[in-house]
ROKEBA-308909 format. One record per residue: residue number from 1; x, y, z of N, C-alpha, C in turn; chain. Coordinates in steps of 0.2 Angstrom, whole numbers, m for minus. Example, Ala and Ser with C-alpha at 12.3 -4.5 7.8 and 13.67 -1.06 7.14 Angstrom:
<domis>
(1 (66 m28 39) (62 m22 39) (66 m16 39) 'A')
(2 (64 m11 35) (68 m5 36) (64 0 39) 'A')
</domis>
This chain:
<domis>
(1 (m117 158 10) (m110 157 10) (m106 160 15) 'A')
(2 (m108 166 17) (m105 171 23) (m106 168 29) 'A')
(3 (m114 165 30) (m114 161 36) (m110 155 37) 'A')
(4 (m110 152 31) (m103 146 30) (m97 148 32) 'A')
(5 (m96 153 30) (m88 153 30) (m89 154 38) 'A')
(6 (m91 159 42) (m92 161 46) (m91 153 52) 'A')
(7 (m95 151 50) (m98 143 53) (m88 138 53) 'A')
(8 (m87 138 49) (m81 135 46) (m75 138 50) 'A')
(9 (m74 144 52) (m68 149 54) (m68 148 63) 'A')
(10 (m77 147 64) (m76 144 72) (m75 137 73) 'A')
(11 (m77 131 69) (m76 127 69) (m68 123 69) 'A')
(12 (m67 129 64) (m60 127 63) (m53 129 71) 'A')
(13 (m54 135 72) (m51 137 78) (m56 137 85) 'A')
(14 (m62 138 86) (m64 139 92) (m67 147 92) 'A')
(15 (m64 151 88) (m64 158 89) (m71 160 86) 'A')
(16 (m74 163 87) (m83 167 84) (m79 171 78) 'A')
(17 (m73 174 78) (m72 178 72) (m64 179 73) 'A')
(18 (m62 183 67) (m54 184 67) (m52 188 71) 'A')
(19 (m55 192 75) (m52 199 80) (m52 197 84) 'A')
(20 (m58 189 87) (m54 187 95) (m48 181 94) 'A')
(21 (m44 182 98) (m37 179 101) (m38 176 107) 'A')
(22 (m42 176 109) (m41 174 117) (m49 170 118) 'A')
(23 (m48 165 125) (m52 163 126) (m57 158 120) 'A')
(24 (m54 153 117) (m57 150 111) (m62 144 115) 'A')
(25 (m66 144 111) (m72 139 113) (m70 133 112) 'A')
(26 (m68 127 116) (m64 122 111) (m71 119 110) 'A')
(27 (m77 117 113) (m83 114 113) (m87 117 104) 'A')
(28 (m84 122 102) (m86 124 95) (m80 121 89) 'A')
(29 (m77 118 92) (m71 117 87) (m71 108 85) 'A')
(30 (m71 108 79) (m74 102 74) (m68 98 73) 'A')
(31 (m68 90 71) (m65 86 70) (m67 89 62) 'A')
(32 (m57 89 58) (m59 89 52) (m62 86 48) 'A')
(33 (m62 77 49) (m67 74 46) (m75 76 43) 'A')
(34 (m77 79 51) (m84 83 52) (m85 87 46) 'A')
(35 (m79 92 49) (m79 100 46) (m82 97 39) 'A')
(36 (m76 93 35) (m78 90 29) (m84 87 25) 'A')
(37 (m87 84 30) (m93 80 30) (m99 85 28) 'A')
(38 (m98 90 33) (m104 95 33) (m103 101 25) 'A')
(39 (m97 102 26) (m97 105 20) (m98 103 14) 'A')
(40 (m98 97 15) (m99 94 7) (m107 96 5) 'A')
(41 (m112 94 12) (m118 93 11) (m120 101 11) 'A')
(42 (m118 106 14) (m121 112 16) (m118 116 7) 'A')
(43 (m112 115 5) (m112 118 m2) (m117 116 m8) 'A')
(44 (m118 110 m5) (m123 107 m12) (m130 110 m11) 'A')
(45 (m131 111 m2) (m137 114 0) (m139 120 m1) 'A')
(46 (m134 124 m3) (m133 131 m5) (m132 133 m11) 'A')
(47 (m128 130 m16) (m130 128 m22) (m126 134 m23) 'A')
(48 (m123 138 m23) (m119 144 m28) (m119 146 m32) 'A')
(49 (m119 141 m36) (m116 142 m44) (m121 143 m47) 'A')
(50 (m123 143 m52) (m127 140 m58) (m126 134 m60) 'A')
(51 (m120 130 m61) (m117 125 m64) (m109 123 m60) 'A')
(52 (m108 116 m58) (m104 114 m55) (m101 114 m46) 'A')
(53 (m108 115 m45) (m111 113 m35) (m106 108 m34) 'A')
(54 (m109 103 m36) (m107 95 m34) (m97 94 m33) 'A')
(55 (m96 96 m40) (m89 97 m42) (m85 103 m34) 'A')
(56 (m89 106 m36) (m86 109 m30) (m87 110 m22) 'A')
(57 (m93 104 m21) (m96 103 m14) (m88 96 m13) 'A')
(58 (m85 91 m17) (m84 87 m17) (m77 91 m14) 'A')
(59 (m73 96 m21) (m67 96 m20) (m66 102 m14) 'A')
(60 (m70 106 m13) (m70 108 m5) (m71 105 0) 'A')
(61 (m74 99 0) (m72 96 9) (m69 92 9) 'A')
(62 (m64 91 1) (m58 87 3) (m54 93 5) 'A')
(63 (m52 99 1) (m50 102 5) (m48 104 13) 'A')
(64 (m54 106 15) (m56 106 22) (m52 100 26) 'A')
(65 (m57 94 23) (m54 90 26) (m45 88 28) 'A')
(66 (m41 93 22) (m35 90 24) (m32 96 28) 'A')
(67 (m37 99 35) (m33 103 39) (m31 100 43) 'A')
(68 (m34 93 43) (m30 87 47) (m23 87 46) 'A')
(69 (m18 87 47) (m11 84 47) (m10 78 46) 'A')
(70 (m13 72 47) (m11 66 48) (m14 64 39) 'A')
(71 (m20 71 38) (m22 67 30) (m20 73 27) 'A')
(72 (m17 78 26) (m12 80 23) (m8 78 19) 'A')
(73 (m5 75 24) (2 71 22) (2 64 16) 'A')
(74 (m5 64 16) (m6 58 11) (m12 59 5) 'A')
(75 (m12 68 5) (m17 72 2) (m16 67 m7) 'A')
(76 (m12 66 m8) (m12 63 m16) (m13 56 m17) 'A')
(77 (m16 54 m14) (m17 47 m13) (m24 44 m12) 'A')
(78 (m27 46 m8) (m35 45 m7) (m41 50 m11) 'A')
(79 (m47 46 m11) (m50 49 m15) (m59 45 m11) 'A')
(80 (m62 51 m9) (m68 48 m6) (m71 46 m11) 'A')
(81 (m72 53 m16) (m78 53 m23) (m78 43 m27) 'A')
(82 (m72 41 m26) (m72 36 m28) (m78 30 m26) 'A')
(83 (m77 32 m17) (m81 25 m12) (m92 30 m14) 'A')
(84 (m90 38 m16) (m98 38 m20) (m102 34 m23) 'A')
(85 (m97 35 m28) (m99 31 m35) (m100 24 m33) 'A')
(86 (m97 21 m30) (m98 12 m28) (m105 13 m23) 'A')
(87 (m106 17 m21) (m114 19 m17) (m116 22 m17) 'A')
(88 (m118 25 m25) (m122 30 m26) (m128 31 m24) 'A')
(89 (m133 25 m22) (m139 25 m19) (m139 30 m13) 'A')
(90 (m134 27 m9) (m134 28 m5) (m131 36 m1) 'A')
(91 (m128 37 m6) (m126 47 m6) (m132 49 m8) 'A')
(92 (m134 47 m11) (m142 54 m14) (m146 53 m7) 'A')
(93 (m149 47 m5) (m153 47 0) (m152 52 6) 'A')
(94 (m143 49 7) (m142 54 14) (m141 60 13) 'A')
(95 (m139 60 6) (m140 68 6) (m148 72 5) 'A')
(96 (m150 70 4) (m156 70 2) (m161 70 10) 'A')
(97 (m160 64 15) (m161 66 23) (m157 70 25) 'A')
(98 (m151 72 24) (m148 80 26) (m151 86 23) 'A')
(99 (m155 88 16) (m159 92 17) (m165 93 19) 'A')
(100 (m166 87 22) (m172 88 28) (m172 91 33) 'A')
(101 (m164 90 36) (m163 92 41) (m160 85 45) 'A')
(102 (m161 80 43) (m156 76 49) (m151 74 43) 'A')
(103 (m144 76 49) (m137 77 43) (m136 71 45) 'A')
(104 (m136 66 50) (m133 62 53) (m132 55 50) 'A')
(105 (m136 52 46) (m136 49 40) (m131 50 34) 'A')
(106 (m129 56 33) (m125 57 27) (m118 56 32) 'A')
(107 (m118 61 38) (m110 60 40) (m107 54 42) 'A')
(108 (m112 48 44) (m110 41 43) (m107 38 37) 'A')
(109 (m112 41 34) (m109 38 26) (m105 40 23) 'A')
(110 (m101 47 24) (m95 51 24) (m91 47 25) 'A')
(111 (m90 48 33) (m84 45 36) (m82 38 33) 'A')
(112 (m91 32 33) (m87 26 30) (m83 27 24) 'A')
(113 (m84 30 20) (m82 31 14) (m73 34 12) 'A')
(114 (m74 37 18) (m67 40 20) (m63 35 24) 'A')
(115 (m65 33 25) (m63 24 29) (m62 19 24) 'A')
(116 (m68 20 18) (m64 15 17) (m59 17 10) 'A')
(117 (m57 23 8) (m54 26 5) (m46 25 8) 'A')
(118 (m46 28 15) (m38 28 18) (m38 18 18) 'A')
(119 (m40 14 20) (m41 7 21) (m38 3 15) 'A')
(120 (m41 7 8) (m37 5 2) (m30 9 1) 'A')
(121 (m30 14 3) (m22 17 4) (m18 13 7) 'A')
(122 (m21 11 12) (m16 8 17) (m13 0 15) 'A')
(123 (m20 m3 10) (m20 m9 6) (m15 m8 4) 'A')
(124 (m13 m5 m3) (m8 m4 m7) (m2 m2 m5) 'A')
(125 (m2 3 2) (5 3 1) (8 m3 7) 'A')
(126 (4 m7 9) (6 m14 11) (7 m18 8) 'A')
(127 (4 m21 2) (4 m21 m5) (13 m22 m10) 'A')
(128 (13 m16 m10) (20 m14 m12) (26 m16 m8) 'A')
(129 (25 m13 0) (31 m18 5) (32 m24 5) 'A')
(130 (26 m28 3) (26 m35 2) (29 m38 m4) 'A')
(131 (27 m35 m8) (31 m35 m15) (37 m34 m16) 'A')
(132 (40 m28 m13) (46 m25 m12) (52 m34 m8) 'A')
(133 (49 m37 m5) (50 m41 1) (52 m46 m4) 'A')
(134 (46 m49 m6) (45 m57 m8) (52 m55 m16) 'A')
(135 (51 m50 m19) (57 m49 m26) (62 m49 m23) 'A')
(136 (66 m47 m15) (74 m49 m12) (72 m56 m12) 'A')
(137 (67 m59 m9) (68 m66 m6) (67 m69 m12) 'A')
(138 (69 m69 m18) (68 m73 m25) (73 m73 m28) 'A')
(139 (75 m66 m28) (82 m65 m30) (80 m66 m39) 'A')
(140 (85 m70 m42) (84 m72 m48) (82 m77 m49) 'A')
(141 (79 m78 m57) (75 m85 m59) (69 m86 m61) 'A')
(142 (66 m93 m62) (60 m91 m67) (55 m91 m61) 'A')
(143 (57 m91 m55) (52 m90 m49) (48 m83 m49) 'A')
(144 (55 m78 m48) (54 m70 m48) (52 m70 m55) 'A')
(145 (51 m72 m59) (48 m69 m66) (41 m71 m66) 'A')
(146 (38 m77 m63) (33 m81 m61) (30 m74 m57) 'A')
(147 (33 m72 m54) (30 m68 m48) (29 m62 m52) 'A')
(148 (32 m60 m54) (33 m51 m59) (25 m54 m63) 'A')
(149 (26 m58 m65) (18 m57 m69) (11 m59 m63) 'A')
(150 (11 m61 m59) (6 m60 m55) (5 m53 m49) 'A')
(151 (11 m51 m48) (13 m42 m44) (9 m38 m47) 'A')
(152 (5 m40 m55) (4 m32 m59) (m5 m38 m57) 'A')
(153 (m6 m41 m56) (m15 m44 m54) (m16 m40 m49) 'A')
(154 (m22 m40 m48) (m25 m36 m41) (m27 m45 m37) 'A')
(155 (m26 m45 m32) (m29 m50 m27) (m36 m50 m28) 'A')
(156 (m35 m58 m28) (m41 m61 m28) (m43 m63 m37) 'A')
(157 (m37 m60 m40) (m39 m63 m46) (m37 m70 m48) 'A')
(158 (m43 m72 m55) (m41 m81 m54) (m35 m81 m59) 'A')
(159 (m31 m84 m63) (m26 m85 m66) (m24 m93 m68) 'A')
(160 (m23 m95 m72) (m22 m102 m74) (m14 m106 m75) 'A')
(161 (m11 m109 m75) (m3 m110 m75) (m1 m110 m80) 'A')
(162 (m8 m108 m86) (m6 m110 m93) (m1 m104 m96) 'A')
(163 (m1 m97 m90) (0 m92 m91) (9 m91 m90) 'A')
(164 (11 m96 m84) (16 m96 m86) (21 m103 m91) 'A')
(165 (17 m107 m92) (18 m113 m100) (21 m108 m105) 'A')
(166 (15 m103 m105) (16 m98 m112) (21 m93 m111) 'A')
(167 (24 m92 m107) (27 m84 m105) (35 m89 m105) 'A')
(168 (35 m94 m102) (42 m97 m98) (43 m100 m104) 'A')
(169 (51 m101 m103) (55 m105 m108) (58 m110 m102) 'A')
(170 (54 m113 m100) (55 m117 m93) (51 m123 m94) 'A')
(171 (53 m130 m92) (53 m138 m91) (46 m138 m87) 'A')
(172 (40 m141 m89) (35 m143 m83) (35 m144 m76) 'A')
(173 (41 m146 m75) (45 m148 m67) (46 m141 m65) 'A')
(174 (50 m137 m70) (53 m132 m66) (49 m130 m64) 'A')
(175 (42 m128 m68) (36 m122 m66) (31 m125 m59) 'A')
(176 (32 m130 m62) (28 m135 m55) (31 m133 m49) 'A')
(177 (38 m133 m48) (42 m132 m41) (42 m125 m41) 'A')
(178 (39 m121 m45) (42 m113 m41) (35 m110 m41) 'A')
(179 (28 m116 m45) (23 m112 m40) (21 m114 m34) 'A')
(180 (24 m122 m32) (24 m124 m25) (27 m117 m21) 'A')
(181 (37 m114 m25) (39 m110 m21) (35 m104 m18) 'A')
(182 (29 m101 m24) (23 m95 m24) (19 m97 m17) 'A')
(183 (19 m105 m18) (12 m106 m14) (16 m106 m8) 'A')
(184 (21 m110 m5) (24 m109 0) (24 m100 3) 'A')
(185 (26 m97 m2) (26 m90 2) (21 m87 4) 'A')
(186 (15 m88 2) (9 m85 3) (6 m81 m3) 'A')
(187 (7 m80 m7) (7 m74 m12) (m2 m77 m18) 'A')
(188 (1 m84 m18) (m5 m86 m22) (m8 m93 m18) 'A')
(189 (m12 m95 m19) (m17 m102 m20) (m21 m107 m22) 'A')
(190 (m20 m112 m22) (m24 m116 m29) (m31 m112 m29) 'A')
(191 (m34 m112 m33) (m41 m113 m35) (m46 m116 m37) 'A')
(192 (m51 m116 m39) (m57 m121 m41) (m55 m126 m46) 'A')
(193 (m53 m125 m50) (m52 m127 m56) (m45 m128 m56) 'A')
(194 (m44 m137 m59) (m37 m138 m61) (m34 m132 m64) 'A')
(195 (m27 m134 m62) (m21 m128 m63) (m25 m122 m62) 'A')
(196 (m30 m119 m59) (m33 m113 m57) (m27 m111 m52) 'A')
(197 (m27 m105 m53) (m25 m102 m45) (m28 m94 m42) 'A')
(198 (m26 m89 m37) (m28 m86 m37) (m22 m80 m32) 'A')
(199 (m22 m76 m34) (m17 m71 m33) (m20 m68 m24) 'A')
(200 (m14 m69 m20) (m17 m65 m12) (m10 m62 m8) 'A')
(201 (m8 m57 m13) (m1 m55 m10) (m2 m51 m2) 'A')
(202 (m6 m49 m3) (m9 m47 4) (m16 m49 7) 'A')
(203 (m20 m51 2) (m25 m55 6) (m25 m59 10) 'A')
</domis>
Protein backbone atom coordinates (compact mmCIF):
# COMPACT_ATOMS: atom_id res chain seq x y z
CA UNK A 1 0.00 0.00 0.00
CA UNK A 2 3.01 2.58 0.68
CA UNK A 3 4.30 1.69 -2.83
CA UNK A 4 0.74 2.51 -3.86
CA UNK A 5 0.22 5.49 -2.53
CA UNK A 6 3.67 6.43 -3.42
CA UNK A 7 2.82 5.40 -7.24
CA UNK A 8 -0.60 7.42 -6.97
CA UNK A 9 1.05 11.05 -5.60
CA UNK A 10 3.58 10.82 -8.77
CA UNK A 11 1.02 9.98 -11.00
CA UNK A 12 -1.25 12.30 -9.74
CA UNK A 13 1.20 15.51 -9.83
CA UNK A 14 4.50 14.49 -11.66
CA UNK A 15 6.33 14.87 -8.46
CA UNK A 16 8.64 11.48 -7.03
CA UNK A 17 7.33 12.86 -3.48
CA UNK A 18 5.92 15.72 -1.34
CA UNK A 19 9.29 17.72 -0.66
CA UNK A 20 9.92 18.21 -4.61
CA UNK A 21 8.20 21.40 -6.03
CA UNK A 22 9.99 22.01 -8.99
CA UNK A 23 10.76 20.31 -11.96
CA UNK A 24 7.73 17.78 -12.28
CA UNK A 25 7.90 14.95 -14.62
CA UNK A 26 4.76 15.51 -16.82
CA UNK A 27 5.72 12.04 -18.73
CA UNK A 28 4.89 10.31 -15.07
CA UNK A 29 1.55 12.07 -14.59
CA UNK A 30 -1.70 9.98 -15.41
CA UNK A 31 -4.91 10.53 -16.94
CA UNK A 32 -7.47 10.27 -13.97
CA UNK A 33 -9.38 7.66 -15.73
CA UNK A 34 -6.03 5.65 -15.82
CA UNK A 35 -5.25 6.56 -12.26
CA UNK A 36 -8.57 4.93 -11.54
CA UNK A 37 -8.47 1.94 -13.68
CA UNK A 38 -5.22 0.85 -12.07
CA UNK A 39 -6.36 1.23 -8.72
CA UNK A 40 -9.15 -0.56 -8.73
CA UNK A 41 -7.06 -3.64 -10.08
CA UNK A 42 -3.90 -3.01 -7.78
CA UNK A 43 -6.19 -2.69 -4.45
CA UNK A 44 -7.86 -5.93 -5.22
CA UNK A 45 -4.28 -7.14 -5.97
CA UNK A 46 -3.09 -6.25 -2.74
CA UNK A 47 -6.00 -7.32 -0.85
CA UNK A 48 -5.70 -5.30 2.73
CA UNK A 49 -8.29 -6.17 4.44
CA UNK A 50 -9.52 -9.29 5.56
CA UNK A 51 -12.93 -8.55 4.46
CA UNK A 52 -14.32 -5.96 1.87
CA UNK A 53 -11.18 -5.43 -0.85
CA UNK A 54 -13.59 -5.36 -3.71
CA UNK A 55 -15.94 -2.81 -1.80
CA UNK A 56 -13.19 -0.81 -1.51
CA UNK A 57 -11.02 -1.55 -4.66
CA UNK A 58 -14.52 -0.20 -6.35
CA UNK A 59 -15.18 2.92 -4.08
CA UNK A 60 -11.49 4.15 -4.36
CA UNK A 61 -10.91 4.47 -8.00
CA UNK A 62 -14.14 6.24 -8.17
CA UNK A 63 -12.72 8.29 -5.82
CA UNK A 64 -9.54 8.76 -7.63
CA UNK A 65 -11.13 8.84 -10.41
CA UNK A 66 -13.07 12.17 -9.60
CA UNK A 67 -9.72 14.10 -9.57
CA UNK A 68 -10.93 14.77 -12.86
CA UNK A 69 -13.00 18.11 -12.81
CA UNK A 70 -15.09 17.46 -15.68
CA UNK A 71 -16.28 14.15 -13.47
CA UNK A 72 -16.46 15.82 -10.28
CA UNK A 73 -18.95 17.80 -11.23
CA UNK A 74 -21.30 14.93 -12.01
CA UNK A 75 -19.71 12.75 -9.17
CA UNK A 76 -23.64 11.82 -7.95
CA UNK A 77 -24.83 10.63 -10.98
CA UNK A 78 -22.65 7.94 -12.51
CA UNK A 79 -21.95 4.70 -11.32
CA UNK A 80 -19.31 2.14 -13.29
CA UNK A 81 -20.08 -0.76 -10.66
CA UNK A 82 -23.33 -0.75 -12.28
CA UNK A 83 -21.82 -1.45 -16.29
CA UNK A 84 -19.81 -4.73 -13.81
CA UNK A 85 -22.45 -6.38 -12.99
CA UNK A 86 -24.13 -6.23 -16.80
CA UNK A 87 -20.26 -7.93 -17.62
CA UNK A 88 -19.44 -9.76 -14.90
CA UNK A 89 -17.69 -12.32 -17.06
CA UNK A 90 -15.87 -10.11 -18.36
CA UNK A 91 -14.36 -8.09 -15.07
CA UNK A 92 -13.21 -11.33 -13.56
CA UNK A 93 -11.28 -12.44 -16.60
CA UNK A 94 -9.60 -8.95 -17.10
CA UNK A 95 -9.01 -8.80 -13.75
CA UNK A 96 -7.80 -11.97 -13.51
CA UNK A 97 -5.21 -11.24 -16.79
CA UNK A 98 -4.15 -8.19 -14.68
CA UNK A 99 -2.95 -10.33 -12.14
CA UNK A 100 -0.91 -12.05 -14.53
CA UNK A 101 0.54 -9.06 -15.33
CA UNK A 102 -1.05 -7.79 -18.62
CA UNK A 103 -3.40 -4.83 -17.13
CA UNK A 104 -4.26 -3.86 -20.44
CA UNK A 105 -7.35 -5.92 -20.81
CA UNK A 106 -9.08 -4.74 -17.73
CA UNK A 107 -8.07 -0.93 -18.46
CA UNK A 108 -10.06 -1.31 -21.72
CA UNK A 109 -12.78 -2.79 -19.99
CA UNK A 110 -12.73 -0.03 -17.30
CA UNK A 111 -12.85 2.72 -19.44
CA UNK A 112 -15.70 1.02 -21.66
CA UNK A 113 -17.63 0.81 -18.74
CA UNK A 114 -17.05 4.35 -17.58
CA UNK A 115 -18.10 5.19 -21.16
CA UNK A 116 -20.81 3.60 -21.01
CA UNK A 117 -21.86 4.93 -17.45
CA UNK A 118 -21.29 8.79 -18.29
CA UNK A 119 -23.26 7.77 -21.99
CA UNK A 120 -26.32 6.76 -19.73
CA UNK A 121 -25.86 10.07 -17.86
CA UNK A 122 -25.93 11.99 -20.56
CA UNK A 123 -29.06 9.75 -22.03
CA UNK A 124 -31.12 11.00 -19.17
CA UNK A 125 -30.33 14.20 -18.78
CA UNK A 126 -31.34 14.51 -22.58
CA UNK A 127 -34.13 12.70 -21.81
CA UNK A 128 -35.40 15.07 -19.28
CA UNK A 129 -34.78 18.26 -21.69
CA UNK A 130 -36.88 16.65 -24.07
CA UNK A 131 -39.52 16.05 -21.69
CA UNK A 132 -39.24 19.22 -20.19
CA UNK A 133 -39.86 20.53 -24.19
CA UNK A 134 -42.70 18.35 -25.55
CA UNK A 135 -44.88 19.21 -21.62
CA UNK A 136 -44.52 23.47 -23.04
CA UNK A 137 -45.46 22.19 -26.45
CA UNK A 138 -48.73 20.32 -25.20
CA UNK A 139 -49.63 22.74 -22.93
CA UNK A 140 -52.96 21.33 -21.58
CA UNK A 141 -55.31 18.25 -22.46
CA UNK A 142 -55.74 14.81 -22.91
CA UNK A 143 -52.65 14.97 -25.05
CA UNK A 144 -50.11 15.98 -22.17
CA UNK A 145 -51.81 13.56 -19.99
CA UNK A 146 -51.34 10.90 -22.75
CA UNK A 147 -47.76 11.91 -22.60
CA UNK A 148 -47.40 12.05 -18.52
CA UNK A 149 -48.11 8.37 -18.57
CA UNK A 150 -45.53 7.38 -21.19
CA UNK A 151 -42.64 10.17 -19.60
CA UNK A 152 -42.47 7.68 -16.57
CA UNK A 153 -41.66 4.27 -19.42
CA UNK A 154 -38.09 3.88 -20.33
CA UNK A 155 -37.71 3.91 -24.23
CA UNK A 156 -38.10 1.17 -26.29
CA UNK A 157 -40.88 0.02 -24.18
CA UNK A 158 -43.99 -1.63 -25.83
CA UNK A 159 -47.31 -0.09 -24.56
CA UNK A 160 -50.91 -0.87 -25.96
CA UNK A 161 -53.67 2.22 -26.52
CA UNK A 162 -55.75 0.25 -24.24
CA UNK A 163 -53.69 2.09 -21.68
CA UNK A 164 -54.97 5.25 -22.48
CA UNK A 165 -59.11 3.75 -23.12
CA UNK A 166 -58.56 3.00 -19.41
CA UNK A 167 -56.88 5.87 -17.96
CA UNK A 168 -58.89 8.78 -20.24
CA UNK A 169 -62.34 9.85 -19.89
CA UNK A 170 -61.96 10.70 -23.68
CA UNK A 171 -64.20 9.79 -27.07
CA UNK A 172 -62.25 7.15 -29.38
CA UNK A 173 -61.51 10.01 -31.94
CA UNK A 174 -60.15 12.08 -29.35
CA UNK A 175 -57.40 9.43 -28.35
CA UNK A 176 -56.88 8.45 -31.99
CA UNK A 177 -55.90 12.30 -32.97
CA UNK A 178 -53.51 12.91 -29.95
CA UNK A 179 -51.73 9.69 -30.47
CA UNK A 180 -51.24 10.86 -34.20
CA UNK A 181 -50.26 14.27 -32.16
CA UNK A 182 -47.53 11.62 -29.98
CA UNK A 183 -46.56 10.14 -33.12
CA UNK A 184 -46.18 13.47 -35.05
CA UNK A 185 -43.68 14.51 -32.32
CA UNK A 186 -41.52 11.81 -32.34
CA UNK A 187 -41.97 10.53 -28.79
CA UNK A 188 -43.78 7.20 -29.68
CA UNK A 189 -44.40 4.71 -32.65
CA UNK A 190 -46.64 2.09 -33.94
CA UNK A 191 -45.58 -1.27 -33.10
CA UNK A 192 -45.93 -4.95 -34.16
CA UNK A 193 -48.95 -5.48 -32.96
CA UNK A 194 -52.35 -3.59 -33.59
CA UNK A 195 -52.78 -0.67 -31.22
CA UNK A 196 -49.13 -1.66 -30.03
CA UNK A 197 -46.82 1.11 -29.77
CA UNK A 198 -43.57 1.82 -28.42
CA UNK A 199 -42.08 4.69 -26.42
CA UNK A 200 -38.74 6.60 -28.14
CA UNK A 201 -38.53 10.17 -26.42
CA UNK A 202 -35.04 10.11 -27.03
CA UNK A 203 -34.35 7.24 -29.12
Amino acid sequence: MRAYFSWLYTSVTGYTNPYETTNANLDKKLHPLIISGITHHVIGYIHPFPDGNGRTARAFSTLVGLIHSDLATIKDTFCVEEFFDKRIDDYYDTLMSATQGNLKPFIVFYLECVNASLTKVLKELQRYDRIKHIRELLGKGHAKTMFELISRMDDGEIFHRQLFDDTLDASSSSIAKNITKLKDLGVIKPGIGRGEYSVCIVD
